[in-house]
Structure formats: C-alpha cells, structure tokens
N, C-alpha and C positions, 0 to 999 in steps of 0.2 A: 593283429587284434586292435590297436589302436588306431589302425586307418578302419575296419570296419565301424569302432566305436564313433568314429569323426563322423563317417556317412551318415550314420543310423543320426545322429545329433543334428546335422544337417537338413536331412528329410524332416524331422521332430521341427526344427524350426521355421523349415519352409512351408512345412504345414500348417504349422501356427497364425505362418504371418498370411497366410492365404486365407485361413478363417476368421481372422481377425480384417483383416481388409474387406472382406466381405459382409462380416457383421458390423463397422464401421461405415460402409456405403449404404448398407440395408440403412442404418436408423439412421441416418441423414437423408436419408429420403423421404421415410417416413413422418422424422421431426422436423424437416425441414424450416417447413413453411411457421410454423408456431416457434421455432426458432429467429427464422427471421424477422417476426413481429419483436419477437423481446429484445431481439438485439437494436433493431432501431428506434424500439419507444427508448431503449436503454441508452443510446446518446440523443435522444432529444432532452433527458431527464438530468443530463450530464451537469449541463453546472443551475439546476432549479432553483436552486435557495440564490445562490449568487442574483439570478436573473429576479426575483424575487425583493431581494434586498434594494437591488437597484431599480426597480420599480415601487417600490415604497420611498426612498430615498429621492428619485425625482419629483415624488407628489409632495416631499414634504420644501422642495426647492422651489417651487409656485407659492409659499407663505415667503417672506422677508422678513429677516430675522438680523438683530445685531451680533455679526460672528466674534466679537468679543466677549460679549453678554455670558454667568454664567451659566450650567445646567442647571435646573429648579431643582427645588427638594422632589422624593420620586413620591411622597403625599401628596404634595400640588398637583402632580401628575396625572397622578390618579384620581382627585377631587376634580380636576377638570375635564376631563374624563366621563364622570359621573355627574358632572352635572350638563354636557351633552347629549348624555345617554340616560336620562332619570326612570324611566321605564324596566333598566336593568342592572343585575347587582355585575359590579368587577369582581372578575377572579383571579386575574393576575398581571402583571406589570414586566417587560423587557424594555433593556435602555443599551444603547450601546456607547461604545466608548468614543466613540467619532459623533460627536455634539452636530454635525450636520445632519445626520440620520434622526428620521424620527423616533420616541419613544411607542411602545402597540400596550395597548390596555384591553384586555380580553375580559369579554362580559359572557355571562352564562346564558345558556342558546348558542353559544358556539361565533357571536359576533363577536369584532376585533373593533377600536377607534386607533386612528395613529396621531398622535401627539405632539407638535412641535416643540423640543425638551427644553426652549431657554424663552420660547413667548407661553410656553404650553396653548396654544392656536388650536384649535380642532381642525387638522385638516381631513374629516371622514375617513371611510372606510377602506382597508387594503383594496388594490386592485381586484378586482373579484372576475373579471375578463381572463387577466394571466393565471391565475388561481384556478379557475373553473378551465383553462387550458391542460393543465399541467395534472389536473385532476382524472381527466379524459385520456391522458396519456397513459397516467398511473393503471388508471383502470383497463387500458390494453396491456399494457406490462403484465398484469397481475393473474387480471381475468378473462383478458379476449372479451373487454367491456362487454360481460355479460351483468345479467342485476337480478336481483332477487334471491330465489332459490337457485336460480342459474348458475350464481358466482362460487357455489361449492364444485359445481362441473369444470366453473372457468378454470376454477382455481388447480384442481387433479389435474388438467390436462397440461397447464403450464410447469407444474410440479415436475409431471411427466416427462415433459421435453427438457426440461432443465437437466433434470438427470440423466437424460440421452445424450444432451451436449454435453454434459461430463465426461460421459465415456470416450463422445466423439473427439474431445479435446485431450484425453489421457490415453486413448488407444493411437490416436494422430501423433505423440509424441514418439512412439515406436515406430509407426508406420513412415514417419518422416524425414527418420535418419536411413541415409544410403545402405545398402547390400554391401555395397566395397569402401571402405573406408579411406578414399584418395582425394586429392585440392580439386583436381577437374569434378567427381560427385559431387562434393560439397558446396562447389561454387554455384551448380546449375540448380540448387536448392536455397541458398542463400540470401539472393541479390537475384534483383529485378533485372529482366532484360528485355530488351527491344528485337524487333525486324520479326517476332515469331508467329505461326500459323495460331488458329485461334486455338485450337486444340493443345499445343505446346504455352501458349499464353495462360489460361486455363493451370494448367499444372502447373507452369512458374507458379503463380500467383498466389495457387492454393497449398503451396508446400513453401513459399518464400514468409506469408503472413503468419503460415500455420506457428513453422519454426520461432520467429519473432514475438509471437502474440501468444506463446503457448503456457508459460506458467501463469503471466499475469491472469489470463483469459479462464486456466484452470482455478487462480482463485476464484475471479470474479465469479466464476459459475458456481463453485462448491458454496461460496456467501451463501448462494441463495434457499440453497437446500434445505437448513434448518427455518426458517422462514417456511419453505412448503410445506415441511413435514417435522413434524411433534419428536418424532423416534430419532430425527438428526439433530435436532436439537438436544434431546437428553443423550445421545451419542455423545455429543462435546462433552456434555461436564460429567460421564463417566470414564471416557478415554484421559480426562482434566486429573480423574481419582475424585472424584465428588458427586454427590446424590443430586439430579436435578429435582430442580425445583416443584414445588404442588404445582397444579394449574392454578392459572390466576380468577379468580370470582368474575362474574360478567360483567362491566361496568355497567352503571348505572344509565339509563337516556340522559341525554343533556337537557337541561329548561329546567323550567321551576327550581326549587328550593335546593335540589340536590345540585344539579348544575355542574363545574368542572371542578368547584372547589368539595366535593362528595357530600355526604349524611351530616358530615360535622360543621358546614358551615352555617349555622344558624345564630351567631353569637350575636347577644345585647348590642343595641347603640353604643358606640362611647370612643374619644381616640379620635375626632374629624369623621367618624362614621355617621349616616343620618337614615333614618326609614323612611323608603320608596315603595312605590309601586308597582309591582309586576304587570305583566299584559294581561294576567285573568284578574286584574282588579282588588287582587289578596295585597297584604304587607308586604316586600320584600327582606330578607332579613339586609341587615347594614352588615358590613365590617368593619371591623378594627383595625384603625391604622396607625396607633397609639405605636410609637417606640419603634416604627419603622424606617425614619431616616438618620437616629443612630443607629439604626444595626445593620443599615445601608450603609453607612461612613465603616462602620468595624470591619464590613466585610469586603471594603475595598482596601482599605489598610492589611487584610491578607493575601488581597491575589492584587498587586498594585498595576500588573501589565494585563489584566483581565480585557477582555473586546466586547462582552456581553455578560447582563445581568437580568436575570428574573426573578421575582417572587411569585408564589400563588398564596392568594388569600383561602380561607376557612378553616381553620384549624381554632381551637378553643380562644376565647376572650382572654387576651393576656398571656396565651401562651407564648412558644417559643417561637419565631419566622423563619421558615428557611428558604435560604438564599443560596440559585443557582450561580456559578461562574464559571463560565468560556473563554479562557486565552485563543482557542484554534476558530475552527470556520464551522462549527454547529454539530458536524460528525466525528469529529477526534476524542472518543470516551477520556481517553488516557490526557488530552489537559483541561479537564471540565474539573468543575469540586464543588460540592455542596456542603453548606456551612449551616448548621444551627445555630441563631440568635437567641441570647435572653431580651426579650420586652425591656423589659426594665432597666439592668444595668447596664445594655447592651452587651455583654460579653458573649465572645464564641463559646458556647460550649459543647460543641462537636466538628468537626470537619471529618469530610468523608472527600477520597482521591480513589480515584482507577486501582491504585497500591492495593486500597484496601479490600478491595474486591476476592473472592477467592478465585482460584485460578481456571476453574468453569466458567463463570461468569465473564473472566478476561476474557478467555476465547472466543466466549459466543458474541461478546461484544467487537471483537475484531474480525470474526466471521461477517456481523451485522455490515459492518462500516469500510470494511475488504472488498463490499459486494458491488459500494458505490464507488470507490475509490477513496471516500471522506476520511480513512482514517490519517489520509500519508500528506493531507490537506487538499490546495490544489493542483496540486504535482497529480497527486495520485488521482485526481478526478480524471482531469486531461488522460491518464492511462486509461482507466477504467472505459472513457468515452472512446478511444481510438480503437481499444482491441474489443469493445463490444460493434462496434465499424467494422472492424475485423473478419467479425464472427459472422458476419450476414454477407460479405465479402467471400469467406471461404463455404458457406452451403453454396451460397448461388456457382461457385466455381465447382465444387462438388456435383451438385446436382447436373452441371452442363458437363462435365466428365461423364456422370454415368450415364446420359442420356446417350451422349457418342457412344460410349462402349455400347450399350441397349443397339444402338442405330446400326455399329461396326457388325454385333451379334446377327442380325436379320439380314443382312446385306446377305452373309455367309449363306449364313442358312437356306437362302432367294437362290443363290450362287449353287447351294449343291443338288438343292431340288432339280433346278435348270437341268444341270448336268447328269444327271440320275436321271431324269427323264428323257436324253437328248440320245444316253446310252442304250 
C-alpha cells in the first residue's frame, strides 16, 4: 500500500513538474521580448539619481567657489534664485550636506535653477540632455515609449509581462532544483562552467543565474506589480490588516498660480517675498520666506547627520514649514523624516518617521523601493541592476532552449515521415 501511495505521488509530481515547465516555457516566450525591454531599461536606470547628482555637481564645479566659505542662509538661496528667474514663482528649495554640490530651486512650470550654495552663483538649469535621456528610458520601462492615449495600452502590456516574469521567476525556483538531490546535480546547476556545446551552455547559464538571481529578482519583480495594478497595491495594505487608501484626486497642471506648490499658494507679500510677473503678464503671487532659516537651523539640530533637505513653498502666510530630511540616497523611506516648523518661534512641532507610518503603508513603501533596489541604499541598487541583467540573461537562454527543443522536435518528426514513407 505504501509503495503504491509513493507511485501514485510520484506520477502526481512528475506531472506537475511537466505542466509547470511547460507553462513556464510557454510564457517566456510569449513575454519574452517585453521582458527583455524592462530588464535592460531596468539596469540602464540603475543608479539614475546617483548619475544625475553627479551631473549637477559637475556643473556646479565650473563656478569657483571659496571651499572654506560658509553655506548661505537657504533665503538667500532662494532670493537668488528668484531673482535669475523673475518671470516665476519658487516652489521649493533642496540643499545637500556636501557644500560642494549645488543647492536646486524649483520654480512653477516644472523648471528647476541650481544654485552655488556658498556664492549662491546661478549656475542655470539641470542637465536637461541627461534628464531628457533617462526620461526615454523611463518611458520604455514603463510604456514601450508609447504616448498619449497609447500609454494606458503601454502600460497593460508591461503590467502584463511583469506578472509573467513573476511566475517565471517563482515557478523557476521549483523547476530549478534537481530531480535527485546529490553534490554532482547540484554542482552542474550552481557554478558556471566552461568547454560546453552551446546547448549545454545555454542550460548552465539559465539554471546557474536562475538559482543566484532568484529571490532578489522575485522581489524586484513583485515591486513592480502594485505600481501596475490598483488591486496589488490595496492587496498590501489589506494582507498589512489595514483599509487602503481613497484614490488620490487628479493633480492639478503645473503653471500659473496653482503650480507645484497647489491652490493654496497664493499668500500676501511679506518675509523677503516680492510680486513678480508671470509669463501671461498677470501678478505672480510671492511667498513667504519669513522664519525659514530658523526653522532650517531647528531642523537640522534634529536630524544632525541628515545628506538632504527640502522645503516646498505655498502653504498659508505665516504658517507652519515643512521640512523634508534624507540621511540615506533619495529611495530609503525608513531614514527620511519630515518635520513641521512653527514660523515664528521656530519650534518643531510635529515630526513624522517611517515608524509612524501604519504597517500598509510600510509595505507598500518598501514594495516601491524593493523594486529599484533604493531601499538597501547602494548595495541594493548594484543588486537590483545585476539580477535585472540577469533577467534578460535568462529569457535570451530560455528562449534559445526552446527553440532547440522546437528545432530537435521537427527534426524527429522530418525523421519519421522519411521513414514511413521509405516503408
């Protein structure tokens, strides 16, 4: 009885693993190709901010500057700022903690000035070359650089493959491990080897990457899922135990009066603020920058090893400022903190940390930042870049498996006709 039970359990699994390989081959075929696109915008995208940074950072190394000199108040900043750019109102102010790096003051319409933070120098506008590069990238990542109404089509079908390299990557992990469980299987799956036919290369390669590459590579994929789809993202913060969120309201266009700093930035002169002109010839409203570089000092006396700080302007005349701060490299939620300032006496009175987040929101924030690698800093990018290398890696060896087998199949088949006819 118990050697039948063994059989029957044996068939049951050889069956399984048969249907499973084969619906593992099917949609790597399938998603192949739109696979391979995300995977390799996915390490060109690898370290974008870094390449970014250091591309702002060199232009701001063409001004000459006394490296002793201190950093300006982030008013003067901004005042200088605004008055290179008098046509538009600032909306927000980043400064970083390395006084070599430019300060970016972001004006409504969506331009940026980068700021030399100890002459305050206007050295113009971000790189807009690298920018408009990385932009193009994004937009294959995301949409198979479609545009328009196209980009809801781009956007399902990348949605679509993402989810098939899920499976491909969670059904690979079964199919990956050996039949027999001994050093010589597990070696030939392992570790790379040399001297082999191209067909035996091909399998190394696509069972040695699989193996190495495979949880990282199943997060990186699953990241992206709530991102595609609404239902994976209230997925997290119900599996979390928590109600997701409403949808968010449309935002607004950028320009004119609403701009980035929203409906509410319309406040009185006053504080170093002054009225400007917009491009249609209207007012622009000023803001208020009353009580901003003490509640800039208070809120580095809370995060004192902070790397990056921003404000954004428009919130009511005299109200409260809040000020962002990044100890990590831009994607790490969990050491960012945002701090409410009072104008006046400057006192914090709020702070908000990752902690405080509830435990959906944790997730889906580390689902976000899982997907690039950003959350583990640059350790984890470097991951996220090699096993999306990986991933385009193992289709192409995929795909040239099944073709041989596809090739081996007809051969046969050439083979019995022949001989059926010859009989």
């Amino acid at each position: 009885m118990v050697l039948v039970l063994r059989q029957s359990l044996n068939i049951i699994m050889e069956t399984f693993r048969t249907v499973l390989f084969w619906t593992h081959l099917v949609t790597g075929a399938v998603a192949g190709f739109v696979i391979v696109i995300m995977s390799v915008t996915g390490v060109v995208l690898t370290y974008e901010k870094q390449m970014l940074e250091w591309a702002d950072r060199s232009q701001a190394g063409l001004v000459p500057s006394a490296a002793s000199a201190p950093t300006l108040a982030p008013a003067a900043l901004v005042a200088a700022a605004a008055a290179a750019l008098p046509e538009a109102r600032p909306t927000g102010l980043t400064v970083r903690a390395d006084a070599s790096a430019p300060a970016t003051v972001t004006f409504d319409g969506g331009r940026s000035l980068l700021i030399e933070p100890r002459t305050a120098a206007n050295l113009g506008e971000p790189s807009s070359r690298l920018r408009g590069f990385f932009r193009a990238v994004t937009s294959w990542h995301r949409v198979l650089a479609l545009e328009g109404t196209n980009r809801a089509t781009g956007k399902a079908i990348t949605g679509a493959a993402n989810l098939a390299f899920l499976f491909i990557v969670l059904s690979g992990i079964y199919l990956w491990i050996p039949r027999l469980w001994s050093r010589p299987q597990f070696a030939q799956v392992m570790w790379f080897r040399g001297g082999l036919s191209p067909k035996a290369r091909d399998f190394n390669w696509h069972n040695v990457i699989g193996i190495w590459s495979a949880v990282p590579l199943a997060i990186v994929v699953a990241g992206a899922v709530p991102i595609s789809y609404s239902w994976a993202g209230n997925l997290v913060y119900r599996l979390a135990g928590e109600a997701p969120p409403a949808p968010a309201p449309q935002a607004a266009r950028p320009g004119g009066q609403g701009g980035a700093g929203g409906p509410g930035a319309t406040g009185r002169p006053g504080g170093g603020g002054r009225e400007r002109r917009n491009d249609a010839g209207g007012e622009a409203p000023s803001i208020d920058l009353s009580g901003l570089d003490a509640a800039w000092l208070a809120a580095q006396a809370q995060v004192p090893a902070w790397r990056t700080m921003s404000v954004r302007f428009g919130g009511p005349t005299n109200g409260p400022l809040v000020i962002s701060l990044d100890e990590g490299y831009g994607g790490q939620p969990q050491l960012r903190r945002t701090l409410t300032v009072d104008r006046v006496s400057g006192a914090v009175v709020k702070a908000e940390t990752f902690d405080h987040l509830g435990a959906g929101r944790r997730a889906r924030s580390w689902l976000r930042f899982a997907h690039t690698g950003e959350y583990y800093g640059l350790a984890g990018q470097t991951i996220a870049g090699v096993v999306s290398a990986g991933g385009a890696v193992l289709v192409y060896t995929g795909v040239a498996l099944a073709l041989r087998r596809w090739w081996a199949w007809r051969r046969r088949r050439a083979q019995r006709c022949e001989a059926s006819q010859a009989a």
